[in-house]
C-alpha positions, -999 to 999 in steps of 0.1 A, spaced: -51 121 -245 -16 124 -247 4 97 -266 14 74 -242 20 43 -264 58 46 -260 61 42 -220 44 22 -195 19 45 -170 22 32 -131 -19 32 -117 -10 31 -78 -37 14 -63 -23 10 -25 -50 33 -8 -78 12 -23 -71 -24 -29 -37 -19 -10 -57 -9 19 -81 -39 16 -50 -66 29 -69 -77 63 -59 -52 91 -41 -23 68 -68 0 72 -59 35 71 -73 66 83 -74 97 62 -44 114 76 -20 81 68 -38 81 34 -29 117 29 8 112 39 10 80 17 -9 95 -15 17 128 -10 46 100 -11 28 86 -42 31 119 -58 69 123 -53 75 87 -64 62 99 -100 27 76 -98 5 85 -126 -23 81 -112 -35 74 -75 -64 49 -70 -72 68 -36 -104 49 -23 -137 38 -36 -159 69 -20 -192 51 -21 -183 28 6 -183 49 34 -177 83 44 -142 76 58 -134 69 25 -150 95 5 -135 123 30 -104 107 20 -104 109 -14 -117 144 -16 -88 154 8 -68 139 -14 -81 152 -45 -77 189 -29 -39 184 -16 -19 162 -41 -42 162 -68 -29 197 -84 -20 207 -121 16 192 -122 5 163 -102 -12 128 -106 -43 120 -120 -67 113 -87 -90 82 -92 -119 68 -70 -133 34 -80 -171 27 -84 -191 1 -92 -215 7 -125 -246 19 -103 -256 58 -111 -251 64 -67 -211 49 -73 -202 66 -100 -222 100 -85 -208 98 -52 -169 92 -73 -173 124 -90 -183 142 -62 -153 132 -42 -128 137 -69 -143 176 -78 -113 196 -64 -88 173 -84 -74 191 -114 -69 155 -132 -101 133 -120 -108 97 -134 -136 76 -123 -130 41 -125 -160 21 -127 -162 -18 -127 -187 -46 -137 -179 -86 -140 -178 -105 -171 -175 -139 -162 -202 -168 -164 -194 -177 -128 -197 -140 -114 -227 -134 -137 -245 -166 -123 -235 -163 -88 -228 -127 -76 -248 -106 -99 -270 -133 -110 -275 -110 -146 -273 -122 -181 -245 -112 -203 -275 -90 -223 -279 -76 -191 -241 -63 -190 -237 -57 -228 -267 -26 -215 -254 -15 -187 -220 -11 -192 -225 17 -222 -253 36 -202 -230 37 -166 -196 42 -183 -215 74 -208 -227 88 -176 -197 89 -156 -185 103 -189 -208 133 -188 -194 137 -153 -154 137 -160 -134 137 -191 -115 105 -180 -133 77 -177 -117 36 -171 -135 7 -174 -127 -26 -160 -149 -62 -167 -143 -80 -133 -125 -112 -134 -119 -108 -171 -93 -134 -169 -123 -164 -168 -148 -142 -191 -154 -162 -223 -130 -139 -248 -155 -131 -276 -179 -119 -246 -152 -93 -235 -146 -80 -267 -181 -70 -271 -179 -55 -236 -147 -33 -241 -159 -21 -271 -191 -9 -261 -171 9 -232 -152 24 -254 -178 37 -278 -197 50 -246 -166 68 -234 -139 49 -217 -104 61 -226 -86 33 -209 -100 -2 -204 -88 -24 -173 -85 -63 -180 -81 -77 -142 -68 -112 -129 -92 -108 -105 -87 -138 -87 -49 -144 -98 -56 -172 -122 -39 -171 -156 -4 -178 -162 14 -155 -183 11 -167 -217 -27 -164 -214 -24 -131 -203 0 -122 -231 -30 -140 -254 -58 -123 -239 -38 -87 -243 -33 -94 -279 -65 -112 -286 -80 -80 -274 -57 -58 -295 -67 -82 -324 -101 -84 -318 -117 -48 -306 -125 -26 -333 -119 7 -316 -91 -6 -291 -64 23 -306 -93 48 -287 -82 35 -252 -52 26 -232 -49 -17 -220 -40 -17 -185 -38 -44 -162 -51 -55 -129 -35 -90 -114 -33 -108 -80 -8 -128 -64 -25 -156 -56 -1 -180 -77 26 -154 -74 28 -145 -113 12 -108 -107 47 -90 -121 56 -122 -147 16 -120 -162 23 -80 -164 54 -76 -182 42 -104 -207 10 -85 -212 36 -48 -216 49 -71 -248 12 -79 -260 5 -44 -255 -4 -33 -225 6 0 -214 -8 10 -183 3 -15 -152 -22 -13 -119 -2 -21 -89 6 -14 -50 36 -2 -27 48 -37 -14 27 -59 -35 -2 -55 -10 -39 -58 -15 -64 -87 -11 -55 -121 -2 -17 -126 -17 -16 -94 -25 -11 -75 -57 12 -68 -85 36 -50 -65 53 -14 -83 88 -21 -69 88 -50 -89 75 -42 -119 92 -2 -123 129 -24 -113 121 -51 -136 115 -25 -164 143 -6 -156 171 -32 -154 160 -51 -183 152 -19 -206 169 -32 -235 148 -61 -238 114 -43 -231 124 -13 -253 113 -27 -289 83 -36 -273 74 1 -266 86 15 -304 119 19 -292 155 9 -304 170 -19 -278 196 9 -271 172 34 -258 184 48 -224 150 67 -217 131 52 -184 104 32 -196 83 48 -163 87 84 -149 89 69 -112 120 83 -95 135 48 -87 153 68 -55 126 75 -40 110 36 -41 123 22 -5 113 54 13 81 52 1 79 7 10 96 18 45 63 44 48 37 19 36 52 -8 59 48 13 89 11 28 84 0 -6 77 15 -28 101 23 -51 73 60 -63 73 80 -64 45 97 -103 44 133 -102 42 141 -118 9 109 -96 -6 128 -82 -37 137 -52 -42 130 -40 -11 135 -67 18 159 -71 41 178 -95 25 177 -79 -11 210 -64 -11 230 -91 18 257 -117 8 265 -145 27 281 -169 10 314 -167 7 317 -169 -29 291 -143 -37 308 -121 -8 342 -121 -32 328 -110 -60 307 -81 -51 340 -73 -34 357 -75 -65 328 -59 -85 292 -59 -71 276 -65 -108 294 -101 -103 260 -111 -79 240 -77 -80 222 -64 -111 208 -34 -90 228 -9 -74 209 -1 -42 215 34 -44 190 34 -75 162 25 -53 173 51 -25 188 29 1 217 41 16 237 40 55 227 73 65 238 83 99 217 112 115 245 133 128 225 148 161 221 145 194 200 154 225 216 193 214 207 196 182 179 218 175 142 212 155 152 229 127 181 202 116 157 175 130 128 193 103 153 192 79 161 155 78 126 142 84 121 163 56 144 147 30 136 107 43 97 125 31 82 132 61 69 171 67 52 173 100 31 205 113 48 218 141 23 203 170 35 172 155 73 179 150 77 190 188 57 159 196 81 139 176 114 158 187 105 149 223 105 115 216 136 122 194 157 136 228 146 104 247 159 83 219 194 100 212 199 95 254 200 56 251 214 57 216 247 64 204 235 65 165 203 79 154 195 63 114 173 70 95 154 42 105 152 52 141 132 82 130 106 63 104 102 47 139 99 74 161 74 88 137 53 59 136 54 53 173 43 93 185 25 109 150 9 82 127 -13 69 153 -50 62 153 -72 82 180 -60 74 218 -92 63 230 -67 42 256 -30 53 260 -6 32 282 9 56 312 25 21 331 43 -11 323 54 -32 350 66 -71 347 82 -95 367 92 -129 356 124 -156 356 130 -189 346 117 -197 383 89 -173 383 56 -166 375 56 -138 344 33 -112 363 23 -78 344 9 -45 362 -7 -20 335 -19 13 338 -41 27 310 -60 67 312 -89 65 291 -104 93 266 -116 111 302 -85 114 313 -94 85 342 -63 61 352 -74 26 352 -50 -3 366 -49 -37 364 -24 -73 370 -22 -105 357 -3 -133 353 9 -152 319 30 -177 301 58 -152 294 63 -114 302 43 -103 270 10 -124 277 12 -113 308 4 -77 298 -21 -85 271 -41 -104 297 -39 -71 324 -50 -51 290 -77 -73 287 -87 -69 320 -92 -31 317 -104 -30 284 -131 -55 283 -132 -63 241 -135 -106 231 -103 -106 207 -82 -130 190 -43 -124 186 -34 -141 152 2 -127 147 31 -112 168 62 -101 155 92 -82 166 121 -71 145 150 -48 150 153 -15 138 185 -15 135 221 -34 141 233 -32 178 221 -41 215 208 -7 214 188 -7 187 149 1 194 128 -26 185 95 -27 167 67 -48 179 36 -58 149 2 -73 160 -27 -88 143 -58 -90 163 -93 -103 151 -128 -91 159 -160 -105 144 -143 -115 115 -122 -83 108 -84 -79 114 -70 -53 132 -29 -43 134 -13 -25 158 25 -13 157 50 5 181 84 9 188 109 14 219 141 0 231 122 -19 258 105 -49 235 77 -52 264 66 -16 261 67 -19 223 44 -46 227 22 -31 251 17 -1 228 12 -19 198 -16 -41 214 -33 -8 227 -26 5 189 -43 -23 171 -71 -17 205 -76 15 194 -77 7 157 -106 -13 167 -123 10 190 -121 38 160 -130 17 130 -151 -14 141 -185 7 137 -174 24 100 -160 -5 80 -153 1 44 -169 -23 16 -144 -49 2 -146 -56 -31 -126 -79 -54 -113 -63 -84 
């Protein structure tokens, strides 16, 4: 291990718990084009699925492990719970990564014993050694993480991470499972463990935290002063329930206010050496990618990131970042790679300058896809003056990161008026190639297609969110249309875009339709770590 005490390593975990958010299931070419975006973020490690739970996910970790998980890349991890077939099935997965971890779990606390695993704390004090020395005999890197440690009774965990380590672990994970403590108790518990656990300088702390209360980024950078040094977090703060620590947030936080965090690390206050090595420029390209693969909307006053992040409207503020933007900004926004570029081409411009820049906003497409995408492209640029940058995460989402067509629209038809009656004509081809049509009439334009979609594709659903937000500025601008649908008990999204809002809408209903269609027979496990 190499010494690590004197910078904080970023544990990416958006393609496992990230991936557990209700409807943000990915398939394993979205994985493979997020974990690739990981990699030129600067991630340390990927957390790229938990390969036990079904094959979906195993095939994506092991494609993973094969394409990003080289010799100068990140360390490729698959989670598993502390059963011989998890931690097996892990290291099979992760075998063509040239840095594996396995990262195996088991709870801690009185109310998780009793309830979910109904075992005694003897019971855990055994297995623990005996899964984490196996999975040690199976990689070289091993982490260990005591569920829900932030209700385990303290002197309980200490004899738990210590008889990880003994057994093997070489970093031990102390998770908010449930997003509980406030931040000076996890400051206290990071120090009480670096206090308390004899062989704690043979492993690195990280820490694993959820949103629930919204103190995931406060209780990690008070538990980087206690000690911590590894941080587990996700693109966009997703992940179960409220969500996760989120990277943005934490990597900014650490990088604006370096001075303060550098004695904290061994440094002098004056240091000007990143505290991570995540390329900061690359962060909103990467949130833009997540955003649109999931279906899960970044709010606009989301720091870092949102909409709003960077936008004055008051007056006062307006004059001063005039004058000098560090009057109301402490973050240039170039640092985190947003800019205004304007994509200088037209219907005339060939594929090799529309390669190019997909190319540099991190998108590399085979060329199947990139002609695919470049038709779509020449459609745009006819009813747009200005093509962004924007316009083509869009485009990209809309043609290539699709799930499989079992359904794809061919015809869109409404009529409706303030004196009308909103009346939509569909017409879907199935996976045979057969053209099936239907009509129906709604409360507005939009429910009028979803109910003539419903009548061709006959699947009991529940629509629990629809949202629509520009692209761009302008009349012109394409618009992008996000659904939510629910089907005994999971949650599908579906996502599109167009510069007619009703087509987006149709497409991103048949999206999240598909999504269902694909996925509603191979559902991954959730777990709660």
């Amino acid at each position: 291990m190499d010494n690590q005490g004197d910078r904080i390593i970023i544990f990416d975990t958006t393609l496992r718990d990230g991936e557990q958010s209700p409807g943000a299931t990915l398939n394993v070419d979205e994985k493979l084009t997020i974990a690739k975006a990981l990699a030129r973020l600067g991630v340390d490690i990927i957390e790229a699925g938990f390969p036990y739970s079904s094959p979906g996910d195993f095939q994506a970790v092991a494609k993973i492990a094969e394409t990003v998980g080289l010799e100068n890349g990140p360390v490729i991890c698959g989670l598993a719970r502390a059963t011989f077939n998890d931690i097996k099935t892990a290291a099979e997965a992760l075998r063509p990564a040239y840095k594996k971890r396995i990262h195996t779990f088991l709870a801690t606390s009185d109310i998780h014993l009793e309830y979910k695993l109904k075992k005694s704390r003897a019971d855990v004090l055994k297995i623990v050694p005996e899964m984490v020395a196996y999975a040690k005999s199976l990689v070289d890197d091993v982490e260990f993480s005591p569920e829900d440690a932030g209700r385990s009774d303290p002197e309980f965990l200490y004899q738990v991470l210590e008889s990880a380590i003994k057994a093997g672990a070489t970093t031990v994970n102390i998770p908010d499972t449930v997003g509980y403590v406030t931040p000076g108790e996890y400051g206290l518990l990071i120090k009480g463990i670096k206090e308390n656990v004899p062989n704690i300088d043979q492993a690195i702390i990280s820490v694993h935290g959820h949103n629930d209360l919204g103190l995931a980024v406060a209780n990690f950078l008070e538990a980087v002063k206690n000690g911590a040094r590894q941080l587990e977090c996700t693109i966009n703060g997703i992940g179960e329930r409220a969500g996760n620590a989120a990277l943005e947030e934490l990597v900014m936080a650490l990088h604006v206010r370096r001075q303060y965090f550098n004695p904290f690390l061994g440094r002098s206050a004056e240091s000007a050496e990143p505290l991570t090595r995540i390329d900061t420029k690359q962060i909103y390209k990467v949130s833009r990618l997540v955003s649109n693969l999931t279906g899960m909307i970044v709010q606009p006053n989301k720091a870092i990131v949102g909409a709003n992040a960077f936008a004055h409207e008051s007056g006062i503020h307006q004059d001063g970042v005039l004058k000098n933007p560090l009057t109301y900004e402490i973050i240039n926004a170039e640092s985190i790679g947003l800019t205004n570029n304007q994509l200088v081409l037209g219907k005339l411009s060939g594929r090799n300058a529309f390669r190019n820049r997909l190319k540099e906003i991190g998108y590399e497409l085979s060329d199947q896809d990139l002609n695919k995408a470049f038709v779509r492209f020449k459609e745009v640029a006819d009813k747009k003056k200005e093509i962004t940058d924007r316009d083509l995460e869009a485009i990209i989402s809309d043609e290539i990161q699709q799930p499989p067509e079992l359904f794809k629209l061919e015809l869109v038809q409404v009529s409706c008026g303030d004196h009308a009656s909103p009346t939509a004509t569909v017409t879907l081809r199935d996976a045979q190639g057969k053209d099936l049509s239907d009509a129906a009439i709604g409360t507005g334009p939009v429910d009028a297609v979803y109910k003539a979609i419903n009548r061709v594709i006959d699947i009991p659903n529940e629509l629990i969110e629809f949202s629509v937000q520009s692209v761009t500025e302008g009349i012109d601008a394409m618009g992008e249309v996000t659904i939510r649908l629910r089907h005994k008990g999971f949650i599908y999204s579906g996502h599109a875009a167009n510069t007619d809002i009703i087509v987006a809408a149709a497409k991103a209903y048949i999206n999240a339709l598909n999504r269902l269609c694909a996925v509603a027979n191979n559902q991954p496990s959730s777990l709660v770590n």
